[in-house]
Phi, psi and omega in degrees: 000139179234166181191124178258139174211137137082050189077013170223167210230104192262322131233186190220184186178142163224119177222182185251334211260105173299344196270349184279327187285306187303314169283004184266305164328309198294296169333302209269349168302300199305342167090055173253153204291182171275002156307295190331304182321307203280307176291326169301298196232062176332005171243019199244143181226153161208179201238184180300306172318327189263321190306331171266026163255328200269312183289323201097012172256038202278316170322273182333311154313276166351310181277354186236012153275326222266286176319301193295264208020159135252001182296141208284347190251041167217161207251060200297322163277332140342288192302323193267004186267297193284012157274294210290008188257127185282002191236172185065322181285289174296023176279153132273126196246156160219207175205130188201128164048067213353037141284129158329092197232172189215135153236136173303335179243164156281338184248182189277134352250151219280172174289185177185052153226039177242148177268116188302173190208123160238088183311127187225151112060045177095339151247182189240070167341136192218117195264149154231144199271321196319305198259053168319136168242172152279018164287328196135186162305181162308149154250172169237324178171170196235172183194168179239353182237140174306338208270328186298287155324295178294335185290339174269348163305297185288358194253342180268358207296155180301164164270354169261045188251123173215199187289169146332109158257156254215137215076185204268178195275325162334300184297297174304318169336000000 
C-alpha cells in the first residue's frame, strides 16, 4: 500500500490481511498525520522526508539531505553556491538525470519554470525546461563556475517565484 498527499508518497505498507488494508484505508482517509497512521497500523512505514512535508520543512530538509550527502552524483560545490542564494534556497531542489532541478512546489509534479544546471565535463550548462523544442531544452548559458551557473539561475528566475509551497505544479496552475 502506498498513501500519498499533495504529489509525495508519504508512506508504504505491506500486509495480507484485508481487514488491515481496510482499516488502514479507513485511518489514512480520516485525514490522520502519520504518527496516528503508524500506531493504527504498525506495518506501515515512513522516513524523515515525508514527516518534513507533514511539518511544512520539505524544501529545507531536502537542502540540508542535499548539503549533508556523500553521494557521488551531487555537486557539493554547487549545492553549496545555490544554498548561499535566498531565492534558490526557498526552492524545493531536487535531482534528474544528474541535473540541478529548483521547483515552486514540493510534490510531483514539480514545476519546470525555474531554470536547471547540468553540471557536464568541468562545466555547468544552465538549461530551461519551459521553452523546450524539439531539439531539447532551451540553453541559457554555459559556465566554468557554480557561482556563475547559480548567477544565471537567479537572473532567469520567474518574477512571481516565491518560496516552495507545498502540492504540485497542478496545484499552482
Amino acid at each position: 500500500m502506498s498513501f500519498w498527499e499533495r504529489g509525495v508518497a508519504m508512506a508504504k505498507g505491506n500486509t495480507t490481511s484485508l481487514d488491515e488494508a481496510a482499516t488502514t484505508m479507513v485511518v489514512w482517509q480520516s485525514g490522520a498525520d502519520l504518527k496516528d497512521l503508524r500506531a493504527a497500523c504498525p506495518f506501515v512505514h515512513y522516513g524523515a522526508m515525508a514527516e518534513a512535508h507533514e511539518r511544512g520543512t520539505a524544501a529545507e530538509t531536502m537542502w540540508a539531505i542535499y548539503r549533508q550527502t556523500a553521494a557521488g552524483h551531487v555537486d557539493h560545490e554547487l549545492i553549496e553556491a545555490a544554498y548561499a542564494g535566498p531565492q534558490l534556497r526557498a526552492l524545493f531542489l531536487f535531482h534528474s538525470h544528474s541535473s540541478l532541478n529548483f521547483s515552486r512546489c514540493t510534490g510531483f509534479p514539480y514545476t519546470h519554470d525555474v531554470p536547471v544546471i547540468n553540471p557536464t565535463d568541468g562545466k555547468y550548462r544552465v538549461i530551461w525546461w519551459k521553452t523546450r523544442s524539439p531539439q531539447g531544452p532551451a540553453d541559457i548559458g554555459e559556465t566554468d563556475s557554480p557561482r556563475d551557473a547559480v548567477a544565471l539561475v537567479l537572473a532567469h528566475l520567474p518574477s512571481d517565484c516565491g518560496p516552495a509551497v507545498g502540492g504540485t505544479a497542478d496545484d499552482l496552475a
